[in-house]
C-alpha positions in Angstrom: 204.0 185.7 146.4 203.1 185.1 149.9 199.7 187.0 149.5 198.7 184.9 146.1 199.5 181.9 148.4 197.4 183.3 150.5 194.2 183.9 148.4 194.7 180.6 146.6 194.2 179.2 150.3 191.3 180.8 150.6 189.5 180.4 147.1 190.3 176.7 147.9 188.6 176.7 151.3 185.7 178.7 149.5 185.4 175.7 146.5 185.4 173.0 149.6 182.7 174.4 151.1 180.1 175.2 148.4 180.7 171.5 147.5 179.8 170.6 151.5 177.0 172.4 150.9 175.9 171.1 148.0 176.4 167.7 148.9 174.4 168.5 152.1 171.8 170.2 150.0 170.7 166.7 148.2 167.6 165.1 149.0 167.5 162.4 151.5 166.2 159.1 149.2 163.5 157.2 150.9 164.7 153.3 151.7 162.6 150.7 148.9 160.8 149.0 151.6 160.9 145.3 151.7 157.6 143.6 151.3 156.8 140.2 149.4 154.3 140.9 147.3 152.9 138.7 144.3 150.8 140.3 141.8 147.9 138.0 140.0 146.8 139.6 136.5 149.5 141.3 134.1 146.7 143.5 132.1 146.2 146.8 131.9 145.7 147.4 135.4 148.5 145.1 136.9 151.0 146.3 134.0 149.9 149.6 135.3 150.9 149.0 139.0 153.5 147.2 138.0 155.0 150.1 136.3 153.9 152.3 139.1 155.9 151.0 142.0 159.1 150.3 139.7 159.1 154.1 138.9 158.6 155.0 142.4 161.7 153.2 143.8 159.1 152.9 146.9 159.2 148.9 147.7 161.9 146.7 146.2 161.0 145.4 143.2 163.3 142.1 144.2 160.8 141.2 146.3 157.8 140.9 143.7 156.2 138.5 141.8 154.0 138.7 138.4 151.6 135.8 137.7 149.6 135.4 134.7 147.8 132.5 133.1 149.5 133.9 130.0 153.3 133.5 130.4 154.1 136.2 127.8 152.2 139.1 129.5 153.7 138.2 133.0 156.8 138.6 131.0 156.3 141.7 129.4 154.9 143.6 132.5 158.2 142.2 134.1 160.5 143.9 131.6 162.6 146.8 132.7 161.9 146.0 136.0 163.5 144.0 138.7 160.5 141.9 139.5 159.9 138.3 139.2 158.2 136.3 137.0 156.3 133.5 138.5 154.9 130.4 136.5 152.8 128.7 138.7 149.9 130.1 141.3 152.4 128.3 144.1 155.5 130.2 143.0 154.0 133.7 143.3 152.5 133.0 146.5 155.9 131.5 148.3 156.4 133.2 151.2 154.5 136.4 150.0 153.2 138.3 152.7 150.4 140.4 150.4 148.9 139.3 146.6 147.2 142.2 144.4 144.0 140.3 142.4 144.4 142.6 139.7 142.2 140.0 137.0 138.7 140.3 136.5 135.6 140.0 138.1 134.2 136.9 136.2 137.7 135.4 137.1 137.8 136.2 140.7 136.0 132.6 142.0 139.2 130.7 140.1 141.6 132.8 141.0 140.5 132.8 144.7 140.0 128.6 144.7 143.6 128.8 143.6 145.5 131.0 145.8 143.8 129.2 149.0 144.6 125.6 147.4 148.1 126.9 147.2 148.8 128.4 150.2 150.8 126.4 152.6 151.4 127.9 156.5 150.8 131.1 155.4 147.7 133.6 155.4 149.0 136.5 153.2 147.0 139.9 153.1 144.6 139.8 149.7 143.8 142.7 147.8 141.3 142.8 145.2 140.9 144.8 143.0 138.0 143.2 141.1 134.7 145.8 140.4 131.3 144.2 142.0 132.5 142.1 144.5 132.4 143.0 148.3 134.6 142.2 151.1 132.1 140.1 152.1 131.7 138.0 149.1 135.5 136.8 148.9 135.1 135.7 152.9 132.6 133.3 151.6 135.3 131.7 149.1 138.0 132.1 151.4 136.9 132.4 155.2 136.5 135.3 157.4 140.2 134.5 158.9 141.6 136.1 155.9 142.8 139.3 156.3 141.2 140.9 153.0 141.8 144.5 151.5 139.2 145.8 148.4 141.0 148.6 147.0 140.1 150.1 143.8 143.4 152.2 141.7 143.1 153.8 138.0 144.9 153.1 135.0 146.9 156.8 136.3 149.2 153.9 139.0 151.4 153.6 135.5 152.8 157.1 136.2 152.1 156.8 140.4 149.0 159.2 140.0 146.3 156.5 141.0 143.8 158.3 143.2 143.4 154.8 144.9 140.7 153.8 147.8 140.6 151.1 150.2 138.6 149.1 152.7 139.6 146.5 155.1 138.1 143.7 157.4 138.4 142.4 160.5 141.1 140.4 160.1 143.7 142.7 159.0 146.1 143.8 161.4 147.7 147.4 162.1 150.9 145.9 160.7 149.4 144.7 157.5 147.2 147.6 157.6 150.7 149.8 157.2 152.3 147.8 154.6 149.0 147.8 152.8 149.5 151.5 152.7 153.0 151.6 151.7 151.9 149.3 148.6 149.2 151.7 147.6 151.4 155.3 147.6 153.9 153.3 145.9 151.7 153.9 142.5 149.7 157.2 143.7 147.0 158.4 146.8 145.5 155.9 148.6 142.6 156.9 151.1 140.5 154.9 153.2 136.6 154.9 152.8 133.6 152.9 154.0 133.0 150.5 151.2 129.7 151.7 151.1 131.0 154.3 148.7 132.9 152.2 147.0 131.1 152.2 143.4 130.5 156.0 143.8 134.6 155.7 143.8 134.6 153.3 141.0 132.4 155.4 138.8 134.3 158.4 139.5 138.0 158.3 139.9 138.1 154.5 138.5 136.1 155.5 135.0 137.5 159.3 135.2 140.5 159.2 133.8 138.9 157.9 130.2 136.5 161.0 130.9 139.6 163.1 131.1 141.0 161.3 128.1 138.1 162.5 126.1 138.0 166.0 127.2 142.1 166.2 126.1 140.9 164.4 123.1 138.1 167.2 122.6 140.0 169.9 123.6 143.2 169.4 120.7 140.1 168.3 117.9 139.1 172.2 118.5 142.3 173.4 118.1 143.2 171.8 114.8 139.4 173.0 113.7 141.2 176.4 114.7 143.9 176.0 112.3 146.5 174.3 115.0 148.8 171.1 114.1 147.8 168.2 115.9 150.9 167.5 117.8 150.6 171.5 118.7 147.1 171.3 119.9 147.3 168.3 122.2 150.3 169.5 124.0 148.7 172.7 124.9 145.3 170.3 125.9 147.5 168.2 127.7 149.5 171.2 129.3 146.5 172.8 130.2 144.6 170.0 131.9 148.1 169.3 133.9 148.1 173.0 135.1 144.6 173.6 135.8 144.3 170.4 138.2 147.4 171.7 139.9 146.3 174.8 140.4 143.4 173.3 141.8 145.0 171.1 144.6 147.2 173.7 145.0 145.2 176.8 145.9 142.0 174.8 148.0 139.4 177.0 146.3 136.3 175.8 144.8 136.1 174.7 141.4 132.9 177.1 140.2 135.3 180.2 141.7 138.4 179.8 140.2 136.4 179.3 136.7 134.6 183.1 138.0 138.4 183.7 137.9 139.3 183.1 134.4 136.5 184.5 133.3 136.7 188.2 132.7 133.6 190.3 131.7 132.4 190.7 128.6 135.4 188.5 127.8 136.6 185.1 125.8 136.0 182.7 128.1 132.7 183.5 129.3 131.7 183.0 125.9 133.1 179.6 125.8 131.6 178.1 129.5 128.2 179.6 128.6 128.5 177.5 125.4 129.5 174.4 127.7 126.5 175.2 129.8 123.8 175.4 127.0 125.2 171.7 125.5 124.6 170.5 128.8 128.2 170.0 129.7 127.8 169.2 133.7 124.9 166.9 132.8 127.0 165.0 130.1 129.8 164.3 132.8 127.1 163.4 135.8 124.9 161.1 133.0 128.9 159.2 132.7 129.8 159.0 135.7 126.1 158.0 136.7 126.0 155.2 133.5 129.2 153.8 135.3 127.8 153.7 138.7 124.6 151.6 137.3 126.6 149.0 135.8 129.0 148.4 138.6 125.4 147.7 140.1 124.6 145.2 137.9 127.8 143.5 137.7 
């Protein structure tokens, strides 16, 4: 009896301490950072940052606003999520310390008439996200003492993959400058660039993801020309686009040599770039992303 006593003891102790070390084994969750933000446009681009930061659990989503002209889709981009739905200009922007401009570009001269006729003591940090429009031509509606922030995100901040760039002026300060950034990786990447390159960026990463779209799109079509279900042949597009840019990020190696690496000789594949390459495949994707880049120009 004593000895069962004994080993009970001990299998007891044992149980106590894998649960320690589970419990210590858990990962630490990041603090939702508190920053008052109001977010102007609830389209496909807001709804998408909106649904960005909620998933993250990055900023507290008590502490935003949606505004939209259109009550409904303020609503909607709201739902699920702990944010708040302003109705008027002046309610999103009380005591808001930043404001995403996620509307568009032909709306950016109301929208920016509105939010300076609305605010009171306060200069908050605005972000636009509006395609065509410079730093420089939003200090002419609004002054040169407003700290201004051009960033440009993808439809990919719904799932907090935006591959998102930024450029500040003069007036931003380091603090701002920080919270900017914790906004931004709340819904993906964010890098800063001169804004120089900024339509190179737009036409690239801001139009990509409908070129990646397509290729999916493409890449299931041949399947089910091959005999393949639908369904069956977009999750193995799908799969395979998700591994292959992993891979990608992952291992640092050029593009051109890990597709030397696939291909084996006299094999599959080869048959299948060299097909790519007589269509004109690279040329197809640098005429898109070049079509983009002209019309940004022109906007």
């Amino acid at each position: 009896l004593p000895r069962r006593g004994r080993a009970a003891g001990g299998n007891a102790k044992k149980t106590r301490k894998k649960r320690r070390l589970k419990k210590e084994a858990a990962p630490v969750q990041e603090k939702a950072a508190v920053i008052s933000l109001a977010i102007f446009g609830a389209g496909n681009l807001g709804s998408a940052i909106v649904q960005g930061i909620a998933s993250s659990g990055k900023l507290n989503m008590k502490n935003i606003a949606i505004y939209d002209k259109v009550l409904t889709r303020a609503k909607a981009a709201a739902k699920g999520c702990k944010a708040r739905v302003a109705e008027s200009v002046r309610d999103a922007l009380d005591g808001c310390e930043a404001v995403i401009l996620a509307v568009k570009p032909q709306n950016m001269p109301e929208v920016l008439e509105e939010v300076r006729a609305n605010l009171t003591y306060t200069s908050p940090l605005i972000i636009s996200t509006a395609a065509g429009w410079p730093i420089s031509q939003i200090e002419l509606l609004v002054g040169k003492d407003f700290p201004i922030a051009r960033i440009m995100p993808n439809i990919n901040a719904a799932v907090g993959q935006s591959a998102t760039v930024f450029s500040v002026n003069g007036a931003v300060t380091e603090e701002q400058s920080e919270k900017l950034c914790k906004i931004l990786t709340a819904f993906g990447t964010a890098s800063l660039v001169e804004e120089s390159h900024f339509a190179a960026h737009l036409a690239l990463s801001g139009a990509g993801p409908a070129f990646a779209y397509l290729f999916a799109d493409a890449l299931a079509r041949a399947g089910v020309r091959l005999g393949l279900p639908r369904e069956e042949a977009l999750t193995a597009a799908i799969q395979t686009l998700l591994g292959s840019a992993e891979n990608l990020k992952a291992s640092g190696i050029h593009p051109q040599e890990l597709v030397d690496r696939v291909c084996s000789p006299g094999g599959i594949t080869i048959e299948g770039v060299l097909a790519l390459e007589e269509t004109g495949f690279a040329a197809s994707v640098a005429g898109a992303v070049s079509a983009a880049f002209e019309k940004n120009l022109a906007l």
